[in-house]
C-alpha positions in Angstrom: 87.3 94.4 89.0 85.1 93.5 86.2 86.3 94.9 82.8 85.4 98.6 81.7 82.7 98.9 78.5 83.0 101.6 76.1 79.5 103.4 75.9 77.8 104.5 72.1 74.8 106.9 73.1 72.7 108.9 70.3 74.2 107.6 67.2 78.1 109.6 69.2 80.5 107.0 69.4 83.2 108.6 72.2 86.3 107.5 72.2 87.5 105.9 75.5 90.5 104.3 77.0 90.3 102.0 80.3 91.0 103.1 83.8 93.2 102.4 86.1 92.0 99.6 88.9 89.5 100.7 91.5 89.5 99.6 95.5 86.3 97.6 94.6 87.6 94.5 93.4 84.6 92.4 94.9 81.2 93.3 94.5 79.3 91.7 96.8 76.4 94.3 98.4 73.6 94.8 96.1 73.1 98.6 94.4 71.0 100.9 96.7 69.1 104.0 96.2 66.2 104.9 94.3 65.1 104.9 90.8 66.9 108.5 88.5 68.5 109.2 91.1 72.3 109.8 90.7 75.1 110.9 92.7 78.0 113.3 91.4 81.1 113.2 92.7 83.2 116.1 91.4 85.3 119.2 92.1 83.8 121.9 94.7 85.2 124.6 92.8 84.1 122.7 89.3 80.8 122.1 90.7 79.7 125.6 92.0 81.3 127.1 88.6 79.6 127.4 85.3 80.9 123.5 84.5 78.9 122.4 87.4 76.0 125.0 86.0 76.6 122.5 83.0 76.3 118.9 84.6 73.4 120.0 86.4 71.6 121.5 83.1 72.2 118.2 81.7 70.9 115.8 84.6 67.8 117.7 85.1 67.3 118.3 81.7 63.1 118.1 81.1 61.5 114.6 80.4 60.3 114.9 76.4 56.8 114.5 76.3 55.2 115.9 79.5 52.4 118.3 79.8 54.2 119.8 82.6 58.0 120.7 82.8 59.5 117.4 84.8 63.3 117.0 85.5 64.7 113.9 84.4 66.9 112.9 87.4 67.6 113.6 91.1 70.6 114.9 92.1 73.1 114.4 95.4 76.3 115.9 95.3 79.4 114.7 97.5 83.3 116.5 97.0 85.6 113.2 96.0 87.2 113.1 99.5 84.1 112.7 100.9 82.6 109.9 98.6 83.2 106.6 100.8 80.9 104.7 103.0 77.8 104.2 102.0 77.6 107.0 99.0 79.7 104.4 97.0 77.1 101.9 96.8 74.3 103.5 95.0 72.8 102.5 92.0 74.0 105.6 89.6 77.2 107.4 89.9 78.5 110.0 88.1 82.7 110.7 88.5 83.7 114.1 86.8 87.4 114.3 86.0 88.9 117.6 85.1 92.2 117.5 84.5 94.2 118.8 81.5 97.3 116.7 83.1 95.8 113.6 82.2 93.2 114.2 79.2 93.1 115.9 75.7 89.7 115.6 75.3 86.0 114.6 76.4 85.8 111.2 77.3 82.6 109.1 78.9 83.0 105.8 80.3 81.3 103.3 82.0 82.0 100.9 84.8 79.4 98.5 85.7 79.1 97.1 89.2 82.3 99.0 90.5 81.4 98.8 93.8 77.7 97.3 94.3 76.2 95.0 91.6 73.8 96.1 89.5 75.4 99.5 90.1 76.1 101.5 86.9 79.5 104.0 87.2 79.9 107.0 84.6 83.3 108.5 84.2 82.7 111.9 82.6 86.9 113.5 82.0 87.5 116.2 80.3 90.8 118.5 80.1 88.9 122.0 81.1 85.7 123.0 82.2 85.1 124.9 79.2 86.2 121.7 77.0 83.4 119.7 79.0 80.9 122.4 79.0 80.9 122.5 75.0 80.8 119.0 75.0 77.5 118.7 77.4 76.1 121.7 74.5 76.7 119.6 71.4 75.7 116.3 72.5 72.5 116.9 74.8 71.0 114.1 77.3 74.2 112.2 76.4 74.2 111.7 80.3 70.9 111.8 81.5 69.1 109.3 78.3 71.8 106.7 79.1 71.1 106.2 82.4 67.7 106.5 81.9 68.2 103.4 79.6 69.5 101.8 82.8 66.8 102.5 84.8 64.1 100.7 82.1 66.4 98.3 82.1 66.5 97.4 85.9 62.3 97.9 85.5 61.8 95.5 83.1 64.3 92.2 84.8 62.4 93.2 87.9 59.1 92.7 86.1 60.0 89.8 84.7 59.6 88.1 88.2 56.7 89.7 89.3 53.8 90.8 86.7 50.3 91.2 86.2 48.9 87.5 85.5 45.7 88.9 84.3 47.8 91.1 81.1 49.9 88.0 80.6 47.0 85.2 80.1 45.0 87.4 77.9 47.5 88.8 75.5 48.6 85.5 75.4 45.0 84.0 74.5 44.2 86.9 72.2 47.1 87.8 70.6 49.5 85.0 71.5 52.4 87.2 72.9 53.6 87.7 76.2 54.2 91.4 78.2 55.1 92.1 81.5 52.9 94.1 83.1 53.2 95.7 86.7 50.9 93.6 89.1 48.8 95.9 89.9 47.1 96.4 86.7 44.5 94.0 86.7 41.4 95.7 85.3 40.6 95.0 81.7 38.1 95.4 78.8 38.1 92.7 75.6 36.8 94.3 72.3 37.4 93.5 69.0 41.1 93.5 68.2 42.1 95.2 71.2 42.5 94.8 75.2 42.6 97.6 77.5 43.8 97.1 81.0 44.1 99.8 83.8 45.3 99.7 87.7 41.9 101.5 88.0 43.1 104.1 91.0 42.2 107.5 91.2 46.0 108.4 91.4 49.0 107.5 89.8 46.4 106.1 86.9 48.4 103.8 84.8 46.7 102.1 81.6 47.8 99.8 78.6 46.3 98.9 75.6 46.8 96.4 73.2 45.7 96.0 69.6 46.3 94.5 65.9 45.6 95.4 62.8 47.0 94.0 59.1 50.3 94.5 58.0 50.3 96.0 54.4 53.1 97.5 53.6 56.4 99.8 55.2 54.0 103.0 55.1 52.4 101.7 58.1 55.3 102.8 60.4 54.6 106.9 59.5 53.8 109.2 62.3 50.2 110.1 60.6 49.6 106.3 59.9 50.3 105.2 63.5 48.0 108.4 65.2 45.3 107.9 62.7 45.1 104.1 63.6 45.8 104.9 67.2 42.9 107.5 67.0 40.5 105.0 65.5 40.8 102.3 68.7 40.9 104.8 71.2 37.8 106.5 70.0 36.2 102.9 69.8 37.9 101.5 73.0 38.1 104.2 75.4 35.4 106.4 76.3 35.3 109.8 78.2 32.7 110.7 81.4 30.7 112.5 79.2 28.0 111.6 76.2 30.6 111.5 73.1 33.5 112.0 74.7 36.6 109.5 73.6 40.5 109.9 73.8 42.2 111.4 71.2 46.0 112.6 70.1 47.1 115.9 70.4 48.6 116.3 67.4 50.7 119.1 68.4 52.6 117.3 70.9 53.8 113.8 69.6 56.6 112.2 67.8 57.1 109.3 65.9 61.2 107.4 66.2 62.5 104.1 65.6 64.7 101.6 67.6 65.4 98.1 67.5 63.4 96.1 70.3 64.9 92.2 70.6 66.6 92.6 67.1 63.8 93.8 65.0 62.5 97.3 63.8 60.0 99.3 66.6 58.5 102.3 65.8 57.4 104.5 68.8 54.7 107.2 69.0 55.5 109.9 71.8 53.1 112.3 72.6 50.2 113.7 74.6 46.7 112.3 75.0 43.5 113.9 75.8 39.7 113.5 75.1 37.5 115.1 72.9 33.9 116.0 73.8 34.0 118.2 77.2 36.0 115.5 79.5 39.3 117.7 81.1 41.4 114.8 80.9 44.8 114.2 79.4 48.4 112.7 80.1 51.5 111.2 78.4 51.4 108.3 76.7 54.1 106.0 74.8 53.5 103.2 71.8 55.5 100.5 70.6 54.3 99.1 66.9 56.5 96.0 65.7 55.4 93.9 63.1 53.9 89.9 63.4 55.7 88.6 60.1 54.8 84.9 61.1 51.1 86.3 61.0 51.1 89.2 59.0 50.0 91.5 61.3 51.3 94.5 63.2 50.9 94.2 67.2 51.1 98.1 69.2 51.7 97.9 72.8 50.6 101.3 74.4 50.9 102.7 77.9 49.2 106.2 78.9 49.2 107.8 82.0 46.4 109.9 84.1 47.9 111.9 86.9 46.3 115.6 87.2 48.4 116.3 90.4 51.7 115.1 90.6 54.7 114.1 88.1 53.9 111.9 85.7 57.6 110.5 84.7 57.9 107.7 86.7 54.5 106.1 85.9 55.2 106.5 82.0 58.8 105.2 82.3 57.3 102.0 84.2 54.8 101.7 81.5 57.2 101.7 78.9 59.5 99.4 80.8 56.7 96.9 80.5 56.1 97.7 76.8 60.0 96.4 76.0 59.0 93.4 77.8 56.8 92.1 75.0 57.9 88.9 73.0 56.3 87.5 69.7 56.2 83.2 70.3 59.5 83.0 68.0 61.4 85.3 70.7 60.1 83.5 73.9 61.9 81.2 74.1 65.0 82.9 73.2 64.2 85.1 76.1 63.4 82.5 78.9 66.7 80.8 78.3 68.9 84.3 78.4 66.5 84.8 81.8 67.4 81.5 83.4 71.2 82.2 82.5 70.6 85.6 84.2 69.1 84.1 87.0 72.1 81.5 87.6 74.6 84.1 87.3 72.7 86.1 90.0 72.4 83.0 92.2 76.3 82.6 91.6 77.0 86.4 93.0 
């Protein structure tokens, strides 16, 4: 069994110790299942109580940044006796352990490819329900934003292998960067400092831009910086069906963070999009902004999302998959030689 990794999630380091060895000492079968999905495997009488009320709450929690309400993950639900067969290879797990026998407090652990590879295993123990239900209170989408990392995670290796060749060759001839889009975005427009490419569909509309503009100074990564110069290309770039009509932010739904994306600082605009001028359009969107310090400049990496009749999630999450794909020439070729090793060790399984 390969060796159990202590998990940090939102800045709450929890304190973990290893457990005991599983019956899947080989993995061999490849993770099934699809994408947020997750199955629980916990005590009936836990499960149908107010702790299970809990664990639910937290899995389903609403995606940040949607104009409609959109759980975050799918749930399946299987008593511990009855998790065997096929139920033990799916992609995301989650084991609750209540037992105040065995634990004095809250613990969450993870177990990668326990029984499946490429199969992520979350051991949630905790001494009491109530002990575990405070816990899921003070520390929300401790659960739900990890795996959630996962899942951009298993997005972006698969998109490293198959991409949009159209993005790649011209952000790499006008910008000289790579990104990984999915393949079916092929549609483009070239002005100025900026691409825009779409998959052009009538639903499940998924767009990216990409644009540049001179780095100055640190004031550049502010949440009214970053809209106002995110205003300025889409009102240039990206016209509505009307006369005059032109994207826009809506300022009253967006937020600005920060993260590091292949070891250097990324500042990312979350919001809502919509256009001015009569057009009824709007949608999610997400931006990265990390700086060019060989050339001076800052490169943004946008996705947005058009999708009047269905959930929107998915499309956004792929987008932004393809957004943590994007490499600066100094971080290629770190990140073709950490690829080829991946690839080997997958050839090896």
């Amino acid at each position: 069994m390969k060796p159990i990794i202590i998990i940090t999630l939102l800045s709450l380091i929890v304190g973990l110790n290893a457990c005991g060895s599983g019956s899947g000492s080989s993995t061999t079968s490849r993770a099934t299942g699809i994408a947020y999905e997750v199955v629980v495997v916990m005590d009936k009488a836990a499960w149908d109580g107010t702790t299970g009320i809990a664990v639910k709450e937290e899995l389903t929690s609403p995606v940040p940044f949607l104009p409609q309400e959109e759980s975050s993950m799918r749930i399946t639900y299987v008593r511990p006796d009855l998790f065997d067969g096929l139920l033990r290879y799916v992609r995301n797990i989650l084991i609750v352990n209540i037992d105040k026998n065995s634990y004095t407090k809250v613990s969450v652990m993870k177990e990668p490819d326990k029984w499946a590879n490429g199969q992520i295993v979350l051991y949630l123990n905790a001494p009491d329900g109530q002990t575990l239900e405070t816990f899921l209170t003070e520390n929300p989408r401790i659960l739900v934003d990890y795996y959630t990392k996962e899942e951009m995670k298993r997005t972006s290796e698969f998109l490293y292998k198959t991409y949009s060749p159209v993005v790649m060759e011209k952000v790499k001839e006008k910008f000289g960067i790579t990104l990984n889009a999915p393949s079916d975005i092929v549609s483009f427009k070239d002005s100025m400092d900026c691409l825009w490419f779409s998959n052009d569909v009538p639903v499940g509309r998924m767009d990216l831009i990409v644009y540049s503009f001179p780095f100055t100074d640190k004031n550049t990564f502010t949440l009214d910086y970053l809209i106002a110069k995110r205003d300025s290309v889409a009102k240039h770039m990206i016209p509505g069906a009307f006369p005059g009509s032109y994207m826009s932010t809506e300022k009253r739904v967006v937020d600005y963070s920060a993260t590091t994306l292949h070891g250097k600082y990324c500042g990312i605009l979350r919001g809502l999009w919509r256009m001015e001028g009569g057009d009824m359009m709007g949608g999610p969107f997400v931006s990265y902004a990390r700086v060019d310090e060989k050339n001076k400049r800052v490169i943004v990496t946008e996705g947005f999302v058009f999708e009047p009749q269905k959930e929107k999630k998915n499309y956004i999450r792929r987008l932004e998959a393809a957004l943590q794909t994007t490499r600066f020439p100094d971080e290629q070729q770190e990140e073709t030689g950490q690829t080829e090793v991946a690839e080997d060790e997958k050839k090896n399984e």
